[in-house]
KEKE-3310 file (N, C-alpha, C; in steps of 0.2 Angstrom, whole numbers, plus 5000, padded with zeros to 4 digits):
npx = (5487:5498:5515:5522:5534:5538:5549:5562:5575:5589:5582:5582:5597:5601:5597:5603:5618:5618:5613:5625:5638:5632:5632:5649:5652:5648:5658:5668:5669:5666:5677:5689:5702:5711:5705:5700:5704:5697:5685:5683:5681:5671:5662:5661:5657:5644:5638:5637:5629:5617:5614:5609:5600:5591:5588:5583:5572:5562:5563:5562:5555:5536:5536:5544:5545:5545:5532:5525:5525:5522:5509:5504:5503:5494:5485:5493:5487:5476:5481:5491:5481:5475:5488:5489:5476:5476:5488:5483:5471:5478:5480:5487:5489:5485:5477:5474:5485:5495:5503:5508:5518:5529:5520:5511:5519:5531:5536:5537:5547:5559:5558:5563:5576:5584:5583:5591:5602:5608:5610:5618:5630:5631:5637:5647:5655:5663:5670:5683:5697:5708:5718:5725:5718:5705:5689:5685:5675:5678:5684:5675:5666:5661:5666:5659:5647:5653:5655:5643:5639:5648:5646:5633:5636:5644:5635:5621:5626:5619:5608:5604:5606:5597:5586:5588:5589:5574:5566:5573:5568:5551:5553:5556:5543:5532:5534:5535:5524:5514:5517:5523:5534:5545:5560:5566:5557:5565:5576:5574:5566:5552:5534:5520:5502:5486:5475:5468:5469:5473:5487:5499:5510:5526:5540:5558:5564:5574:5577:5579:5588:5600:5601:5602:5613:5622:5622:5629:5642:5646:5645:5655:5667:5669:5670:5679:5691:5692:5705:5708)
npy = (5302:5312:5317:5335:5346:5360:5367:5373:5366:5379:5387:5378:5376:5388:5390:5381:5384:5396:5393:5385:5398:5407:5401:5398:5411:5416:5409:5412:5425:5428:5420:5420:5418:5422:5425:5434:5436:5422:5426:5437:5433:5423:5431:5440:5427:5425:5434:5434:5425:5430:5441:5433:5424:5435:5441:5430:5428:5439:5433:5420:5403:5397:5397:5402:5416:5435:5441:5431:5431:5445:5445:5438:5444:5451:5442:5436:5441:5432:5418:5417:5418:5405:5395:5400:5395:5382:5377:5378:5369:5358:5350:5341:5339:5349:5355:5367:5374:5372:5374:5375:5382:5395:5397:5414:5419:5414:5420:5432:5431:5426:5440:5445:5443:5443:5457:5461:5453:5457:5471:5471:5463:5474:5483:5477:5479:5491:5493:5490:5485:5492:5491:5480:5477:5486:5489:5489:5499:5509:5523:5528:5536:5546:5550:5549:5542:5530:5525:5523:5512:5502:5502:5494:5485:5475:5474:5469:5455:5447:5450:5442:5430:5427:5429:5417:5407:5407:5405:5392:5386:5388:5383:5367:5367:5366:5354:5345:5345:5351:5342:5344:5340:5351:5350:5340:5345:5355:5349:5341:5344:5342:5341:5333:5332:5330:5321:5327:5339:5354:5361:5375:5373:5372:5376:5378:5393:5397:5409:5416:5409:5411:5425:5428:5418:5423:5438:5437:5431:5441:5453:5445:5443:5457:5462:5455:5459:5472:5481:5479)
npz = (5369:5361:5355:5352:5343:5355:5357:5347:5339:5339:5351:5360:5359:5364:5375:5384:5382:5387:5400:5403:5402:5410:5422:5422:5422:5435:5443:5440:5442:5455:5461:5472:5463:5452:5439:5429:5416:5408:5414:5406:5392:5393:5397:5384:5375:5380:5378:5364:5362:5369:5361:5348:5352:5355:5343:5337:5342:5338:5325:5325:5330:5333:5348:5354:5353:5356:5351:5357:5372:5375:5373:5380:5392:5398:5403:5415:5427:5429:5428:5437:5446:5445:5448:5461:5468:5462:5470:5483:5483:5481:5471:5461:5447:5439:5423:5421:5425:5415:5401:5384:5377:5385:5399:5408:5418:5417:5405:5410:5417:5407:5398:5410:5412:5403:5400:5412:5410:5400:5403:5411:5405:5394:5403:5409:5398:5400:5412:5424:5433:5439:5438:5428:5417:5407:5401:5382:5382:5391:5388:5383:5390:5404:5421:5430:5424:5422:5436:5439:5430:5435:5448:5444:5438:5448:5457:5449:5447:5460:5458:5448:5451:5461:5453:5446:5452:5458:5448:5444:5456:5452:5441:5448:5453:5445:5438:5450:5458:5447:5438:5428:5413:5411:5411:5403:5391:5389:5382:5371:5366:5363:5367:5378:5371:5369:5360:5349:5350:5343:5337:5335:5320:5325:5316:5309:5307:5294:5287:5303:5308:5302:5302:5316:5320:5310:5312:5326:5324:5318:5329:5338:5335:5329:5345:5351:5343:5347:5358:5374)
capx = (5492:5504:5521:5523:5538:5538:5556:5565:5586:5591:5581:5586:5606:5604:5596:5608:5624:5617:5615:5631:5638:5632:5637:5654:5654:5649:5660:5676:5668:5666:5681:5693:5707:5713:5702:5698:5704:5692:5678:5679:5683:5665:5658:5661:5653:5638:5634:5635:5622:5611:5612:5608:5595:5586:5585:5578:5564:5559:5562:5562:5551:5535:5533:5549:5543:5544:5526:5520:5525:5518:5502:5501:5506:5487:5482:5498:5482:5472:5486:5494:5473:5475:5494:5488:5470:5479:5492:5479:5468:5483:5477:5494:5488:5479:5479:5474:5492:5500:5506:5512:5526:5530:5516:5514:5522:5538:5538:5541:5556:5561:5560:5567:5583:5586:5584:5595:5608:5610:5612:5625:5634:5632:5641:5655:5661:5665:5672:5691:5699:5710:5727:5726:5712:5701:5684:5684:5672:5679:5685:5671:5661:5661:5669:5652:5644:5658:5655:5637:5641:5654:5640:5629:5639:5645:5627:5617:5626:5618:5600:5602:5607:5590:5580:5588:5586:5566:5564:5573:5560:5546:5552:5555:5536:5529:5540:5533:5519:5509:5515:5523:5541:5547:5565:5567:5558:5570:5584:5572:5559:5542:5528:5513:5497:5480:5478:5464:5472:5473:5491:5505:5518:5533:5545:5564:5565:5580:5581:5578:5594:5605:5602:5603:5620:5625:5623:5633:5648:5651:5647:5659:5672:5672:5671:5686:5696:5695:5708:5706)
capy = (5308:5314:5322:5339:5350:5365:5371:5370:5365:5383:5389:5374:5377:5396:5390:5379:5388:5404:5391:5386:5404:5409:5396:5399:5418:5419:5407:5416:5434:5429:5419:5423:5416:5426:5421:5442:5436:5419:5428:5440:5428:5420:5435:5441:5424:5425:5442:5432:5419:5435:5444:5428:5425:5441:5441:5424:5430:5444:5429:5412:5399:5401:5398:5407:5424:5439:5442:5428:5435:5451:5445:5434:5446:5452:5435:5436:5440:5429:5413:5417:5415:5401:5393:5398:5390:5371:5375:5377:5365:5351:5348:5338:5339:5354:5357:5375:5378:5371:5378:5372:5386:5400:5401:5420:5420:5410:5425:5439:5428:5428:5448:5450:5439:5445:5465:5462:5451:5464:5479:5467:5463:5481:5486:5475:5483:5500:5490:5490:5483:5497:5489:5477:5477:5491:5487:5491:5504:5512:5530:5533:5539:5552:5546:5548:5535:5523:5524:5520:5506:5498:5498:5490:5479:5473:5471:5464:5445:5443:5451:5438:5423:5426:5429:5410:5401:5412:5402:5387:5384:5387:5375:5363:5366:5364:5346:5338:5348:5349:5335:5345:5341:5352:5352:5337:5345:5358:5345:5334:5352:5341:5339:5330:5336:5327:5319:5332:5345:5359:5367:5379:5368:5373:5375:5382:5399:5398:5415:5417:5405:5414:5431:5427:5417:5429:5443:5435:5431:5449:5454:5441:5445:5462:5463:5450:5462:5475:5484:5481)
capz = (5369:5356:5357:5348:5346:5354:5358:5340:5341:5342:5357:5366:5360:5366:5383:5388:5382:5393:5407:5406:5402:5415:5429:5422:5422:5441:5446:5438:5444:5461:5466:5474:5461:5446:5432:5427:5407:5408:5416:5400:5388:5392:5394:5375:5370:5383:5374:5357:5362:5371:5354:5343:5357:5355:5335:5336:5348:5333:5319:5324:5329:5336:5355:5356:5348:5360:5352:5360:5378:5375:5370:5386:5399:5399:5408:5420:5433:5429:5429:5444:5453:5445:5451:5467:5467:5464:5475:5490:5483:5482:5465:5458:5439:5437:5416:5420:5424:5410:5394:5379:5376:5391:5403:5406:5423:5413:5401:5415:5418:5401:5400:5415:5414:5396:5402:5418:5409:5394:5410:5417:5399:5393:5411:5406:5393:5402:5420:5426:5439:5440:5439:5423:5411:5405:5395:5378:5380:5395:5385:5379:5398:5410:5428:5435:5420:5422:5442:5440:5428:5438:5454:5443:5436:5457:5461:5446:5447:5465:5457:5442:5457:5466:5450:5442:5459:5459:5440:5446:5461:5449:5437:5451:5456:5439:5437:5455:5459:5442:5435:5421:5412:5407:5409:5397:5386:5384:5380:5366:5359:5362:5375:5376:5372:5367:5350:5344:5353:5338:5341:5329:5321:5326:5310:5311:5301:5288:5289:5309:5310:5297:5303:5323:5320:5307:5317:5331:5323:5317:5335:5344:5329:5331:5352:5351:5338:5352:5360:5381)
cpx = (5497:5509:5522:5528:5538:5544:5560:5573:5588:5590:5582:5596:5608:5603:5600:5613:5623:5616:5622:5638:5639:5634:5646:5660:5652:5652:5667:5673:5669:5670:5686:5702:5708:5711:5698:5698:5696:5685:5675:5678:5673:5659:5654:5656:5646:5635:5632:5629:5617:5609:5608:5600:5590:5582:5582:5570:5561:5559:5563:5555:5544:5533:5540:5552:5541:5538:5523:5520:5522:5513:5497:5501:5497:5482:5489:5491:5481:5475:5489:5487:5474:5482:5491:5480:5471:5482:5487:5475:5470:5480:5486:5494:5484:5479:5479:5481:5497:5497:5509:5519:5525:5521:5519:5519:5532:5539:5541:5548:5561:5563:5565:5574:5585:5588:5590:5602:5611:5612:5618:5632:5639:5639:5647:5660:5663:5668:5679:5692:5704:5717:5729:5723:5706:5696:5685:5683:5673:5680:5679:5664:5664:5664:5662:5647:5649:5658:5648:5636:5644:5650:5636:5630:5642:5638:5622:5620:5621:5610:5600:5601:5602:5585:5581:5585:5579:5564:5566:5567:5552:5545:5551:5545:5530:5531:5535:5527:5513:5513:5519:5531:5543:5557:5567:5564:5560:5575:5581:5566:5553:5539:5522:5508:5491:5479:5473:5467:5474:5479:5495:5508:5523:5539:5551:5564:5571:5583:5581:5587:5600:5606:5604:5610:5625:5628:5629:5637:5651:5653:5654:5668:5676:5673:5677:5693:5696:5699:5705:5711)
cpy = (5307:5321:5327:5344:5357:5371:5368:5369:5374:5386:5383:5373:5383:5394:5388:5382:5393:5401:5388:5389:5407:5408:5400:5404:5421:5416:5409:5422:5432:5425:5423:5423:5420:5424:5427:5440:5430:5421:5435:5437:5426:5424:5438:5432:5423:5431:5439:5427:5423:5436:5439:5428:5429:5442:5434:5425:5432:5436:5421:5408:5402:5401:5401:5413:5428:5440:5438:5431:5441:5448:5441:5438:5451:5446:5434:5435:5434:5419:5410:5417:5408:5396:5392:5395:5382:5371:5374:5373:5357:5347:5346:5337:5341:5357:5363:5378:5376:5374:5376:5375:5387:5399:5411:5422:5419:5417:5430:5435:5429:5434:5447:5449:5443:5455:5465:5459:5455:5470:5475:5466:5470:5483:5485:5476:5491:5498:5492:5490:5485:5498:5486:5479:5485:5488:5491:5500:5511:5519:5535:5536:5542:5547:5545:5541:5528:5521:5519:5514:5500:5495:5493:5484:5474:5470:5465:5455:5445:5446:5444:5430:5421:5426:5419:5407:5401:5403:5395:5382:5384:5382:5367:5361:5363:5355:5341:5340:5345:5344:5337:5345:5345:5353:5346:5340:5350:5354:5340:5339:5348:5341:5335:5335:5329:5327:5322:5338:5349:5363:5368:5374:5374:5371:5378:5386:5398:5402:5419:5413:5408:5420:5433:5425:5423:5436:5441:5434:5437:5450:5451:5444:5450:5464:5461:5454:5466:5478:5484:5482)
cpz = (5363:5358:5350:5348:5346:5354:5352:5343:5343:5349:5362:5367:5366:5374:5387:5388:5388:5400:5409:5406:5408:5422:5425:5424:5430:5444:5446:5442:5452:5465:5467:5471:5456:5438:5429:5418:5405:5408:5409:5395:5387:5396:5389:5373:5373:5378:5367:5357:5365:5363:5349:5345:5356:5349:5335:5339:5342:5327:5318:5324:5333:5344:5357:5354:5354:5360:5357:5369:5378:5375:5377:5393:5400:5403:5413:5426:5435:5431:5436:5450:5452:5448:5459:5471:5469:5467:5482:5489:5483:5476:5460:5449:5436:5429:5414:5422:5419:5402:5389:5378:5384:5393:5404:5413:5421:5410:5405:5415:5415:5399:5404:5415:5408:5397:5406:5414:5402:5398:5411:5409:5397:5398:5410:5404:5395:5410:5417:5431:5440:5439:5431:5414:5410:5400:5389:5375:5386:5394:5384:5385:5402:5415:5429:5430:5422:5431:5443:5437:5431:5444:5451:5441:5443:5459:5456:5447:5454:5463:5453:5445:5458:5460:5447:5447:5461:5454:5442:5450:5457:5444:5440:5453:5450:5437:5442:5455:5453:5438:5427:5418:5408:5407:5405:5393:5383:5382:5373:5364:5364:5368:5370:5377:5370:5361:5346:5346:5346:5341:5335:5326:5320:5320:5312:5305:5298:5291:5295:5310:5308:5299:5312:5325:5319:5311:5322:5332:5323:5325:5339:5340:5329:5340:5351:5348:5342:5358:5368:5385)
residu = (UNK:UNK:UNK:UNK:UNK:UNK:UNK:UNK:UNK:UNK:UNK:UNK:UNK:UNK:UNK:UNK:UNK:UNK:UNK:UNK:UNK:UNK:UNK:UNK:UNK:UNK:UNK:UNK:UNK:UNK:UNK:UNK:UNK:UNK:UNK:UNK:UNK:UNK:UNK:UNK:UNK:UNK:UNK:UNK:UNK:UNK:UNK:UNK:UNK:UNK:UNK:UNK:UNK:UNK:UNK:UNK:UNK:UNK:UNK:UNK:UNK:UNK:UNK:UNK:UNK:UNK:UNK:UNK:UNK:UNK:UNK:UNK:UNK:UNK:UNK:UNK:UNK:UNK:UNK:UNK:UNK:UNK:UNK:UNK:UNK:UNK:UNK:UNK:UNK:UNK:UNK:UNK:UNK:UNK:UNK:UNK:UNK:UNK:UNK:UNK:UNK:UNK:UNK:UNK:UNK:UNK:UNK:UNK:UNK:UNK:UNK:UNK:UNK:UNK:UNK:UNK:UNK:UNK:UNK:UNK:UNK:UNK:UNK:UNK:UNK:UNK:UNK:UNK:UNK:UNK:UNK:UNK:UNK:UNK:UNK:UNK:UNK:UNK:UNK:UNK:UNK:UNK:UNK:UNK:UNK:UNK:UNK:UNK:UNK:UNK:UNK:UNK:UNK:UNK:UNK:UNK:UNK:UNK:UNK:UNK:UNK:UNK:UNK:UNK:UNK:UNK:UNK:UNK:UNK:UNK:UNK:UNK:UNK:UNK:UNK:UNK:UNK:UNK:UNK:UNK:UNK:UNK:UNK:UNK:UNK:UNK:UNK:UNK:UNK:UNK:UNK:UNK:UNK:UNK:UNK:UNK:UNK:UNK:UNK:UNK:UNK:UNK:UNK:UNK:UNK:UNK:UNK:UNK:UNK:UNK:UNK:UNK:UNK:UNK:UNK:UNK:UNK:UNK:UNK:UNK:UNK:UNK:UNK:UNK:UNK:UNK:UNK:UNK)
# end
């Protein structure tokens, strides 16, 4: 066996930042103590590590290229016979469910958290707690747009809860079950594979790094510079 990198340093900065973003921002949203500026605060920079995030997908490395999830989402069936195949056969290291990068069930994840937390973000900026704060972008919507927003922004944390805790338990099941680590090898890129094993090498784009940062400074720069 030999160790190959497949998660490069950015996509394991972004991952973890956005887990701990996220922990942060529901536990300012949903206490019951006055942390309304906090919980925007590390809002505006969760959006910048989304944003940064997204443009890496289009230009960075490659097992963390949106193409590659699209391309898998045609074997989703076919994968998920498989998952549940070793699970009823109690097959503790079945190689048919492991993946170098994203398995395709992983990527729906990916989608989905990235679509729902972008819905949830968005929403953000058009919220107000009717007494202190007013988002940014509050002005610029109908009563009836900013009611619809405000719902969705109220509801999406407890969808986002049940989809991480979903992702959680399938990591945890890929860890014991199949035998497979990966949450070390988000913190250290590599995994093993077999020493003919023919796979991509993973390089870090220059300019996948430069224009996903870039990007995201202006972003955080000019959110920060406006008027709430």
């Amino acid at each position: 066996m030999k160790r190959v990198l497949v998660w490069d340093w950015p996509i394991r900065v972004f991952h973890w930042l956005m887990v701990v973003l996220f922990l942060g921002m529901i536990i300012t949203g949903k206490s019951e103590e006055d942390y309304l500026e906090l919980h925007i605060d590390l809002g505006y920079v969760f959006s910048g590590v989304l944003v940064a995030r997204i443009i890496y997908g289009f230009l960075g490395s490659y097992h963390g290229q949106f193409k590659q999830g699209l391309s898998s989402f045609k074997k989703i069936r076919l994968y998920t016979m498989v998952v549940f195949k070793s699970l009823k056969a109690h097959k503790n290291d079945d190689q048919r469910t492991k993946r170098l990068g994203h398995n395709p069930l992983g990527w729906v994840m990916v989608f989905a958290l990235i679509t729902l937390l972008s819905m949830q973000l968005i929403s953000g900026l058009f919220f107000t707690d009717d007494i202190f704060w007013y988002g940014p972008f509050y002005d610029y919507a109908s009563d009836d747009v900013l009611e619809l927003l405000a719902q969705l922004h109220r509801i999406l944390p407890d969808v986002l809860i049940a989809l991480v805790i979903l992702h959680i338990s399938a990591v945890l099941l890929h860890e014991v079950r199949f035998k497979e680590k990966l949450i070390i090898a988000m913190i250290h890129g590599h995994k093993p594979i077999g020493v003919t094993s023919d796979v991509p090498l993973v390089k870090t784009p220059r300019v996948g790094v430069v224009m996903s940062l870039g990007v995201s400074l202006v972003w955080l720069i000019w959110l920060f510079s406006l008027p709430s």
